[in-house]
N, C-alpha and C positions, 0 to 999 in steps of 0.2 A: 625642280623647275618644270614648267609646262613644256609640253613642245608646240615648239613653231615649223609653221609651212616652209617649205623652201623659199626662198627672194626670188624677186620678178629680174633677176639678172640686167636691170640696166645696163650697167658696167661695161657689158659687152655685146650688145648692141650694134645693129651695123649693114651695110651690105650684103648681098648673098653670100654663101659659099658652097661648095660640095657638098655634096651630100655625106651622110654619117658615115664614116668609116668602120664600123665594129666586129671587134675580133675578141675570140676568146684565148688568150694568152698563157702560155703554163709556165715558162721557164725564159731563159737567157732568148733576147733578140728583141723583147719590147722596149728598149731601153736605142736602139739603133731604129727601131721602128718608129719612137714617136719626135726623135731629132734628128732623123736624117731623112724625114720627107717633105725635105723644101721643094719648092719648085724651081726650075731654071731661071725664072728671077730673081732667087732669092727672097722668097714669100716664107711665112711658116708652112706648116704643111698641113695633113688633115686633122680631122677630129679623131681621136684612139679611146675607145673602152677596153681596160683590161680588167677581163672575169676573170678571177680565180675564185676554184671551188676547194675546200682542205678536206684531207683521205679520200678524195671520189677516185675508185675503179671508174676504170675505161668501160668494163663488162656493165657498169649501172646505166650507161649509156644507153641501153638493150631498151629499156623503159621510158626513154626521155622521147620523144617522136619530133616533139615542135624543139626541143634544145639541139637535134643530130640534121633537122632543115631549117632553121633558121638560121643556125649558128655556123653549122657544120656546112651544112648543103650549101651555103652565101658567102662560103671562106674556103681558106687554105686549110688540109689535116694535114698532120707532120706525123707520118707511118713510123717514123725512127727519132726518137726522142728521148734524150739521158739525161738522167739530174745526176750532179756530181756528190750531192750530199744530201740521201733522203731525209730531211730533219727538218721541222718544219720551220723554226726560224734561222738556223743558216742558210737555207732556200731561199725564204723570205729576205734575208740580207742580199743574196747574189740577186733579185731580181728589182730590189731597188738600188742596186749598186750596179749591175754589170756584173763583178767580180766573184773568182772561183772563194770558196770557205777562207781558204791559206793565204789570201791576201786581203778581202774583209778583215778575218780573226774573230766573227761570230761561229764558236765552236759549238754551240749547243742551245737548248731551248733558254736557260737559267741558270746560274752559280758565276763566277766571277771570270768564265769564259763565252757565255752566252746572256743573249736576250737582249729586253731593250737597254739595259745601263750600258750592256756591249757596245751596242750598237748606234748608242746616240752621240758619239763624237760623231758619224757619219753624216749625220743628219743634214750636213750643209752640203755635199758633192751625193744627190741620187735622181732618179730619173725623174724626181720633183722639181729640183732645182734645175737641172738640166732641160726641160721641155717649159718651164716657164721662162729660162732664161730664152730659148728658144720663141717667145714671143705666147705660150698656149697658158689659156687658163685651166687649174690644175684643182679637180677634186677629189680629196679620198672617204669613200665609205664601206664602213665596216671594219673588222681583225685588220691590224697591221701587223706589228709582230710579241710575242711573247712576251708578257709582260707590261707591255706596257701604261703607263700613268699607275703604277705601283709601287708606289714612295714616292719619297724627295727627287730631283730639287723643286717642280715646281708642278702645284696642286692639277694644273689641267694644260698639260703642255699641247702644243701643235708644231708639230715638226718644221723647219723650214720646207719653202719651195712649193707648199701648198694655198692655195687662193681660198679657197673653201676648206673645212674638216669635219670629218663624223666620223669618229676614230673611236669603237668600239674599247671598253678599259677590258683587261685578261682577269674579267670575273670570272667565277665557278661556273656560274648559269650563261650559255650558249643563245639558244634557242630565245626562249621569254624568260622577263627577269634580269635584265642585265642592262647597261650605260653606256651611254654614248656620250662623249665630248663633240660639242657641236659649236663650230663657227660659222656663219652664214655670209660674211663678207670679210674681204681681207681688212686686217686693220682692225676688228669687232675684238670685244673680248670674249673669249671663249665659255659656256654654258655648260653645264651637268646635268644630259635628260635619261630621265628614269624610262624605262620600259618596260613594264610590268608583265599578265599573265592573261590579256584580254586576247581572241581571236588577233585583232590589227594591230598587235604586239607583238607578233611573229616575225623575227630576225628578218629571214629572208626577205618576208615581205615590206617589212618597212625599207631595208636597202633598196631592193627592186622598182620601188614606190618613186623613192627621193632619186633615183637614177634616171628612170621613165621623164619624171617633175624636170633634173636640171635638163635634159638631152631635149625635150619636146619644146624646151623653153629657148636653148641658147643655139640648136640648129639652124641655119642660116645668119650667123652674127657674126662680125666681120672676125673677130677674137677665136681660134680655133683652140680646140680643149679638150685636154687628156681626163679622163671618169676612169679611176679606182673604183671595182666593184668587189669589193673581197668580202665572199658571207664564208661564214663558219661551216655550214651545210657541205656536206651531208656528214660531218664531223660528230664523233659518239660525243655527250650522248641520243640517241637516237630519236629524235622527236622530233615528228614530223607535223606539219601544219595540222589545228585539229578539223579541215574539211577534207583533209587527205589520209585521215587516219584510215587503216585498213584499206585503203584502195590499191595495195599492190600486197594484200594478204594470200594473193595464188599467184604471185609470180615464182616462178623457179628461181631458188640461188645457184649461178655458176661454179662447176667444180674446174678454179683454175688449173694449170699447170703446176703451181707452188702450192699448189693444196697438200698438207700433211707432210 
């Protein structure tokens, strides 16, 4: 199917609000963060962008400059920071959950203790459903978790709790070359856009893109809104935009602590 622009957000529409709230979120607390910032009137609370990046060292940070001042410099850093199960979709389950590994029960990436079949009874109690019930309108783009839309039961699923979806499937190809399930409004039926091998077919950038599109569109609307930004990046395999290719061909690789 072709791809379509993002929608002109009517739906939510409305009055000022604060300004953009965004944080780059790694672990357990976005989940208290985007429904527990009512206000003393009991209003909903702000707008929440949670970035997640998969495998990025802290040390690649060395290189980002506008990612360590915009991001970094305009927020909180957390010096002390523990994941209780480095793996990438029981992680991914505790931070749409809340919950440690042992009580999710997403034990692993795939097999009949991990991944999405794991993990989709959950699908109706996560910090989707929770911040919409919370009154915010809720979009995810990009990886969700392991697996998923990989088999049965249903050809192009969208999880509950989400308002919008572009939920990346657990194809081979990462970067370019790979699908996206796309709903553009609640209530819409879901779509299967191809993304091929062109420059503006670049992973990153197309998430980056459609995030920039909804945020620029829906700030200031009376409706406050939680944005999923999960790209796969900087996730092997290694391939990088090709106007970026070689541009960090003389950077030093750090020799951590755990090295060898």
């Amino acid at each position: 199917m072709q791809m379509r622009p993002l929608a002109t957000h009517s739906r939510i529409a409305g009055r000022p609000r604060a300004a953009l709230a965004a944080a780059a979120l790694l672990l357990a607390g976005v989940l208290a963060l985007a429904i527990g910032a009512r206000s003393a009137e009991g209003e909903p609370g702000d707008n929440v962008v949670f970035i997640l990046t998969d495998d990025q060292a802290l040390s690649e940070l060395a290189v980002m400059p506008n990612t360590r001042a915009l991001i970094g410099g305009e927020g909180v850093t957390f010096s002390r920071a523990y994941v209780s199960y480095p793996l990438c979709c029981p992680s991914r389950a505790s931070m749409l959950t809340g919950e440690y590994m042992h009580n999710h029960g997403v034990r692993g990436n795939g097999g009949p203790l991990g991944g999405w079949t794991r993990f989709q009874p959950q699908e109706d109690d996560t910090i989707a459903t929770a911040t919409q019930d919370d009154g915010h309108y809720t979009v995810h783009l990009g990886k969700y978790v392991n697996g998923y839309a990989i088999g049965p039961p249903h050809p192009l699923p969208v999880p509950e709790g989400w308002s919008e979806w572009y939920g990346k499937i657990s194809e081979p190809d990462l970067h370019q070359n790979y699908s996206l399930i796309e709903r553009e409004f609640p209530g819409d039926d879901a779509e299967l856009v191809f993304y091929g091998d062109q420059e503006q077919d670049y992973q990153s950038d197309v998430l980056g893109d459609k995030a920039v599109e909804f945020i620029d569109t829906a700030t200031g609307a009376e409706t406050p809104f939680m944005v999923n930004v999960w790209f796969n990046a900087p996730h092997s395999p290694y391939e990088p935009a090709p106007r970026h290719l070689f541009d960090l061909s003389g950077a030093a690789l750090p020799k951590l602590q755990a090295f060898d």
